[in-house]
C-alpha positions, 0 to 999 in steps of 0.5 A: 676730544671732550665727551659728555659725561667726561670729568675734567679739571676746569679752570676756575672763572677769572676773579676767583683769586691767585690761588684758585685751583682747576675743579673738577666738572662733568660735561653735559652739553652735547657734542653739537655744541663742543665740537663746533662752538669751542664751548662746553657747559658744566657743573662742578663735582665737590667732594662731600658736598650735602645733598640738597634739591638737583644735586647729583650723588656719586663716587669720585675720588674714592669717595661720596661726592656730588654733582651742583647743577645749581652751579652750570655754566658754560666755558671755552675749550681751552679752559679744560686742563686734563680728564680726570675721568668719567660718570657712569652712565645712569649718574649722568642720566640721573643729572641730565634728567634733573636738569630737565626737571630744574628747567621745565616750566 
């Protein structure tokens, strides 16, 4: 069962090459939208990753790292491969609340 603010690895988009590897990616979309149209929306989490304009800091991996909503995008279930953990809930509500912001007119 697939949850918002879950981590989990995602295949990459086809194209990316034979030796692109599952990313990790925070759900955002709500359970509206995965549980019934068998597609959730993401963004990938990289580790380091500089700060910039909606980025999201957080710990993952036992070290800094940052959410890129400039990178969202939405991808069939069967695309996630396992979890691989959680935000916490003030990390995504700092990046549902950017999105809002990055979205607004």
């Amino acid at each position: 069962m697939v949850s918002r603010g879950d981590v989990w690895l995602v295949l990459p988009p086809e194209g990316a090459g034979e030796n692109a590897e599952p990313h990790p990616c925070v759900i955002l979309s709500p359970p509206e939208i995965h549980d019934y149209l068998g597609v959730v929306t993401v963004a990938p989490i990289s580790p380091g990753g500089a700060r910039a304009a909606y980025r999201v800091p957080l710990t993952f991996a036992n070290g800094p790292a940052v959410i890129r909503l400039e990178q969202i995008r939405t991808v069939e279930q069967r695309a996630l491969t396992r979890q691989a953990g959680a935000v916490d809930r003030k990390t995504l509500r700092a990046a549902l609340t950017a999105l809002r912001e990055m979205f607004a007119e």
